[in-house]
N, C-alpha and C positions, 0 to 999 in steps of 0.2 A: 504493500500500500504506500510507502514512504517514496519507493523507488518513482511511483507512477506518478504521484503528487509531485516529484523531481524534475521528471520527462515532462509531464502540465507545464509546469515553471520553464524552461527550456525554451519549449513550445510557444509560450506566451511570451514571452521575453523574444523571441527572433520575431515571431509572426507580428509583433503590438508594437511592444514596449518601445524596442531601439529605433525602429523605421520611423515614430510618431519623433522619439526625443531627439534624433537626429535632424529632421525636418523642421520643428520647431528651431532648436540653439543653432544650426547650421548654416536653414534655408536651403534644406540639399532638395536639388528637383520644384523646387517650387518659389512663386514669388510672395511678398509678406509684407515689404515696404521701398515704397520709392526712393530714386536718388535726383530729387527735381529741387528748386528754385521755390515755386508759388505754388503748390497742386496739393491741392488732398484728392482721396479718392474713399467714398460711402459707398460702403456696402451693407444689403440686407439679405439677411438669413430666415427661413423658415417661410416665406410668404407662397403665394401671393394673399393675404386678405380678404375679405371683401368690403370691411368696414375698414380698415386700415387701411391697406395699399393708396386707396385711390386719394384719403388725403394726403397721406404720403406726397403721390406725383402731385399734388396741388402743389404740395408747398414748395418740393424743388422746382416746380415751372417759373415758380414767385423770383427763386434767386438766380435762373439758368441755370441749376444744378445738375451734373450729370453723376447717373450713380447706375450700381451695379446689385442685381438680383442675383440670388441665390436662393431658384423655389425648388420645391418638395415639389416632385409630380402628383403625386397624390390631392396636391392643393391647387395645383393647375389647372388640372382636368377641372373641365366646365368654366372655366375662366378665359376664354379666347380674349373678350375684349379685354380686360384685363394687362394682358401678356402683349395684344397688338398695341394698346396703348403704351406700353414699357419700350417699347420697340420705337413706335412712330416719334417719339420725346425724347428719342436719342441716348438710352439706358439700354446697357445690355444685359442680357437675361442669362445668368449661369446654372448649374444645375447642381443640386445640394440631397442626390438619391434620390427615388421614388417614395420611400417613406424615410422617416427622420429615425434614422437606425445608424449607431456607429457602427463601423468598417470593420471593428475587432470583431465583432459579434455574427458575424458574416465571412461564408465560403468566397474566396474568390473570384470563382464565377457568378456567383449570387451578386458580387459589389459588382461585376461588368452588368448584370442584365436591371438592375439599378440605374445605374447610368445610363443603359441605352434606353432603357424606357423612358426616362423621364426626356432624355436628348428629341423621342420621336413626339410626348406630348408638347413642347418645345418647339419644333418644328412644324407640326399639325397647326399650332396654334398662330403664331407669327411668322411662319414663314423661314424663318432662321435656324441651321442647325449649329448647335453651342460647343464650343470649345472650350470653355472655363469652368472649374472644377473646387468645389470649395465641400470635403467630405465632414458630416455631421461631426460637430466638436474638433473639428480640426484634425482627425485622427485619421491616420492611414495605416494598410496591410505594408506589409510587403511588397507583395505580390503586386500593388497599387501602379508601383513604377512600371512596371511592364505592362501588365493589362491596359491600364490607363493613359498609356507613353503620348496618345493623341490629344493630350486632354493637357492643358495649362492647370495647374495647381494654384488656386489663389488659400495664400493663409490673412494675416490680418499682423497690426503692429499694435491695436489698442483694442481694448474691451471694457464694456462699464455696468456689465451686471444688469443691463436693460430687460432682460427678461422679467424681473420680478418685481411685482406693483412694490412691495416693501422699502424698495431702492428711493423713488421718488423722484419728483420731476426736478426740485432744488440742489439734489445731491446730484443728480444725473446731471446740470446743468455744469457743476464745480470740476465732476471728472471729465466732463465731457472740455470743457476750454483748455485744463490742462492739455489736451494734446491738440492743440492748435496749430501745429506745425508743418510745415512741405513734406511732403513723403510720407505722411501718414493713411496708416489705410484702416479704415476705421471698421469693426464688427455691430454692428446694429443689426435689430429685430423690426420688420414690420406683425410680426404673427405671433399670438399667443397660445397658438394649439396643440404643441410640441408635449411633449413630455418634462415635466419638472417647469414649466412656464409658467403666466400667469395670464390670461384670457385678458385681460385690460391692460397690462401692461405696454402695449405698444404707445397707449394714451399719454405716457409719461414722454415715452423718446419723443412723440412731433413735439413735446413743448421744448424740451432742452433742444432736440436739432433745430427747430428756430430759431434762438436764442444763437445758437454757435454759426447758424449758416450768417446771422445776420453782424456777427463778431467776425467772424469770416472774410467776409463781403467790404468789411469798411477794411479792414488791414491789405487787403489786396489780392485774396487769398483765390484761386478758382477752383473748384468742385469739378474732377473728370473722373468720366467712367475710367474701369480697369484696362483697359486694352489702351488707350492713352496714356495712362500714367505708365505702363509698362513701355509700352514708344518712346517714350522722352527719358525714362529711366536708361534705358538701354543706348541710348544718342547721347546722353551723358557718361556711362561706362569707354562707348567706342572713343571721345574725345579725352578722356582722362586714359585711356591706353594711348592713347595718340600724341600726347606729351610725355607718356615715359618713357613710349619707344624715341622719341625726336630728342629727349635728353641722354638716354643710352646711348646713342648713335653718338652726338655730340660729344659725349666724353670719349668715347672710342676714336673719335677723329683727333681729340685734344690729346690720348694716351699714342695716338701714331706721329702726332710732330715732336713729343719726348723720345719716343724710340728711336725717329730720324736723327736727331741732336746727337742722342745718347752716343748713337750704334753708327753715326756719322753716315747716313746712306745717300748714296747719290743718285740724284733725277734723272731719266732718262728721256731724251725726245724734250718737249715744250712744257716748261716749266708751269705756265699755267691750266695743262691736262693732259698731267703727266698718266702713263698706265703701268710705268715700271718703275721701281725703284731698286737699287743693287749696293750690295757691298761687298767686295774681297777679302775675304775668311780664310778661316782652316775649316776643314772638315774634321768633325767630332764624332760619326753614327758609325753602325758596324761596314765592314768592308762590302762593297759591291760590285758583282762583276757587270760589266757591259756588253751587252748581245754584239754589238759592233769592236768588240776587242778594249783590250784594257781594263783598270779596277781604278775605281776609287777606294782611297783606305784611309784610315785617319792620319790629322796633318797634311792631308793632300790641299794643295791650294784651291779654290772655290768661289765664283762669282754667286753667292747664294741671292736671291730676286726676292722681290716683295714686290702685289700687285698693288697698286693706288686705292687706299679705302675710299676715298671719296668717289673714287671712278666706279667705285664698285657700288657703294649707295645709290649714288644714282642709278647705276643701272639697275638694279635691284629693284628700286621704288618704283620705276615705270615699265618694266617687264609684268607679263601677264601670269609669268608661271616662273619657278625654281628651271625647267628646263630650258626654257626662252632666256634666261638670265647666265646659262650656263653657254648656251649659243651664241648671244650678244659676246661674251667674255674672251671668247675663246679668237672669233674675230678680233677683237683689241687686241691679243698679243700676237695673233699671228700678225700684223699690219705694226706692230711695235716693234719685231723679232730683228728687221735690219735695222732700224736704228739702235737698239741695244749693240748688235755684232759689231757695227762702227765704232760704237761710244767707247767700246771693251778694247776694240783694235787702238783705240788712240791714249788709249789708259793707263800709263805705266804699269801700275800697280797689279796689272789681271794679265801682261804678259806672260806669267809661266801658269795659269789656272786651268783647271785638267778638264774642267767641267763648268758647264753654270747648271743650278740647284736650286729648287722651293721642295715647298711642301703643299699640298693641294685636294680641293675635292673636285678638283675644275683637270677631272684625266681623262674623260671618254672623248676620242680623237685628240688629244694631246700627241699622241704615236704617230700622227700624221703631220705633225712639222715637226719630228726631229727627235723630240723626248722620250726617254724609256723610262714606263713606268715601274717604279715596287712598291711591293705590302711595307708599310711602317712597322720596323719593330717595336714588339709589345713590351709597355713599359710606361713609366709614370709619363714622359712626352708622347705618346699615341696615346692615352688617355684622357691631358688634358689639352690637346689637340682636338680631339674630337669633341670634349665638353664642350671647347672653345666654339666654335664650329658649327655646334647642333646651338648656341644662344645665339650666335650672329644672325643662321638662318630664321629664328623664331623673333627674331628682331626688325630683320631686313627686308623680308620676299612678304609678300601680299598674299600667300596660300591658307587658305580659309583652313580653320582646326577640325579638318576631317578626319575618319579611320586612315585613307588610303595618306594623307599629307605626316597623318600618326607614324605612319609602319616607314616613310620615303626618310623623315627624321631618325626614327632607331635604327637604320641603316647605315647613317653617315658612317663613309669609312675614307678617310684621308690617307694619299697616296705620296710616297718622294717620287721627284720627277728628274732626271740629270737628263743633261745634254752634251753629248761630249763637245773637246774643245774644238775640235775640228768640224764637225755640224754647225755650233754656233758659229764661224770665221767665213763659212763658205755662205751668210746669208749678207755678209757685209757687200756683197757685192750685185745682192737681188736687189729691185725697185719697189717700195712699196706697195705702186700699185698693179705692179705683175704678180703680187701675189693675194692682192685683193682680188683680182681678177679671176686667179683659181680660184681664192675659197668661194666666190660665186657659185662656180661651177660644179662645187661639190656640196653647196651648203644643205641643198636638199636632200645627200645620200646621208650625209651625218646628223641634220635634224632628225629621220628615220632613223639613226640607227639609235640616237639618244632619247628618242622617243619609245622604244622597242626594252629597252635597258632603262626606266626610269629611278629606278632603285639607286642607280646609280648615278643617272645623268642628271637627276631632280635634288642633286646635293649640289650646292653651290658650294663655292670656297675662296679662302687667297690667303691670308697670311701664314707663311712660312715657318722654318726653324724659328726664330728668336722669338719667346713667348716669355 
């Protein structure tokens, strides 16, 4: 008997307890309160009325108020006009189960054919089928998130005990000002029929919600349905990402003219849009052989490349895709490649250098002017190489937070790139635009093949060893 009362608790605890307190303290899956400026948003629970509701829309028509239902199908049926008039006044109509039964207390299936019944009286009646979702007392299954995944979740940010005539119109008026504030989404009753309510009580809320629409109204305040307040919440989220990414980026441009200074690296081609920048090193990493004959080994001299962050922002911000950005790139350096070869030929310092070197996620057709790619050894810099790498991308590229843009990120695998020294010498003598002219002509086979390969190709990249 102890055990089974154990397995209940368990039971009760996964299916109720955690989904409900998680969603409350969280707000996982669901919205609860705005991030606006001047906007509340009223919501009512348990209706539609018949002696209630319709003062109700009186009185929000008095302030242009716009608010949001949450009826009991049960309370519907036979209420068209009702539910037309909710509609035609610019209120949207949500849907709060067929009868006013918490979610715990209820099969799974039982809480979807809840929902969809009350969605179809809903629609029978006004015309509109509902998407907003607000489960008796706030409480959800499990199972809610999946069953339900079509269905917007509205919870609430304040509550004032309106169900119960003992509350009063005076007190309800004092909790109710306290939350006078933008973002707030308020839980109100138009119906007294529910279980544990009190049949007059909605008498009290029109007098306090006068009193606050009309408190309201002189501060500045505007009343909008849920589906609005969530619009502007959400235009406000996109713009406050939209300055962290543009302050990221900034410091990242400000931590690349420290590393220029530092690491003393010089520009290559047109100072005011530059695509390369280089410095003459040693080499530090393990030995590699070159398919074209020869090894780099450590201590071997090395023109190591760093691509231009700014060149690369931009491109980044006005490409349509992580692939297209990788295309756009690859163009830049092939059309920079003889001016770097000149720069290097006239350079004292890169005369004996065996190779030129980065580090990249920018390798599919790289093999195609000149560079032989490898795997990075595994090790604390191919790890935070790639950390590095997978923040730039989720910084940079404009790719919406899907599965498949999910799985293209835990991909990233950054490549070293050499060139030996004699590939690079033999380009100082190409035109730039003899060889803009090929990549023309092949741009099409290698958007194909980096299209075919996006795992790979849909990884952008660029800076190199010095991290």
């Amino acid at each position: 008997m102890e055990n089974l009362l154990l397995w209940g608790l368990y039971v009760a605890t996964f299916y109720a307890f955690l989904p409900g307190l998680i969603s409350r303290t969280f707000g996982f899956r669901v919205f609860k309160r705005g991030r606006v400026e001047k906007e509340i948003s009223l919501t009512f629970d348990d209706g539609p009325d018949p002696v209630y509701t319709p003062q109700l829309l009186d009185l929000l028509a008095r302030f242009d108020a716009k608010a949001t239902f949450f009826v009991v199908g049960s309370h519907a049926e036979g209420q068209k006009e009702l539910l037309q008039r909710m509609k035609n006044e610019g209120h949207i109509i949500g849907i709060h189960n067929y009868v006013h039964k918490s979610n715990w207390l209820m099969r799974p299936r039982t809480v979807k054919r809840q929902v969809e019944r009350t969605i179809d009286v809903i629609e029978n009646a006004a015309g509109v089928r509902s998407t907003y979702y607000r489960p008796p007392w706030g409480i959800v299954n499990v199972f809610d998130y999946t069953n339900l995944g079509y269905l917007q979740i509205i919870l609430w940010s304040a509550m004032f005990g309106d169900w119960r005539s003992r509350v009063g119109a005076e007190r309800l008026k004092k909790r109710m000002q306290k939350k006078l504030k933008p973002g707030e989404v308020l839980l109100l009753h138009d119906c007294g029929l529910t279980f544990g309510a009190d049949k007059d009580a909605p008498g009290n809320m029109l007098i306090a919600l006068e009193s606050y629409l009309e408190e309201g109204v002189k501060r500045g305040f505007r009343f909008v349905a849920i589906d609005e307040m969530i619009k502007l919440t959400d235009a406000a989220r996109a713009a406050h990402t939209s300055i962290w990414k543009k302050s990221l980026i900034s410091l990242w441009l400000l931590w690349e003219s420290v590393f220029h200074v530092v690491f003393r690296l010089k520009t290559v081609g047109n100072e005011g849009d530059p695509a390369f920048h280089y410095r003459v090193t040693t080499y530090n990493g393990e030995t590699v052989e070159l398919v074209t004959g020869g090894r780099i080994a450590k201590g071997d001299r090395i023109a190591e490349l760093h691509f231009d962050n700014k060149k690369l922002s931009t491109i980044a911000a006005t490409s349509k895709s992580p692939v297209a950005t990788g295309i756009r790139m690859l163009r830049e350096v092939e059309q920079a490649l003889p001016v770097l070869a000149n720069q290097l030929a006239a350079d004292q310092e890169a005369t004996d250098i065996k190779a030129v070197y980065g580090v990249t996620m920018i390798h599919r057709g790289a093999d195609r002017l000149g560079f032989e790619i490898f795997q990075l050894p595994e090790g604390w810099f191919a790890k935070s190489t790639r950390l590095y790498l997978s923040i730039l991308i989720r910084v940079l590229t404009n790719t919406k937070n899907s599965a498949q843009s999910s799985k293209r990120r835990e991909q990233i695998s950054p490549r070293m790139l050499f060139m030996p020294a004699a590939t690079i010498r033999g380009y100082a003598t190409a035109q730039p635009n003899s060889m803009f002219d090929k990549s023309e002509r092949e741009n099409k086979a290698l958007e194909l093949s980096m299209s075919a390969e996006t795992d790979e190709a849909a990884q952008l990249g660029t800076k190199t060893t010095a991290i």
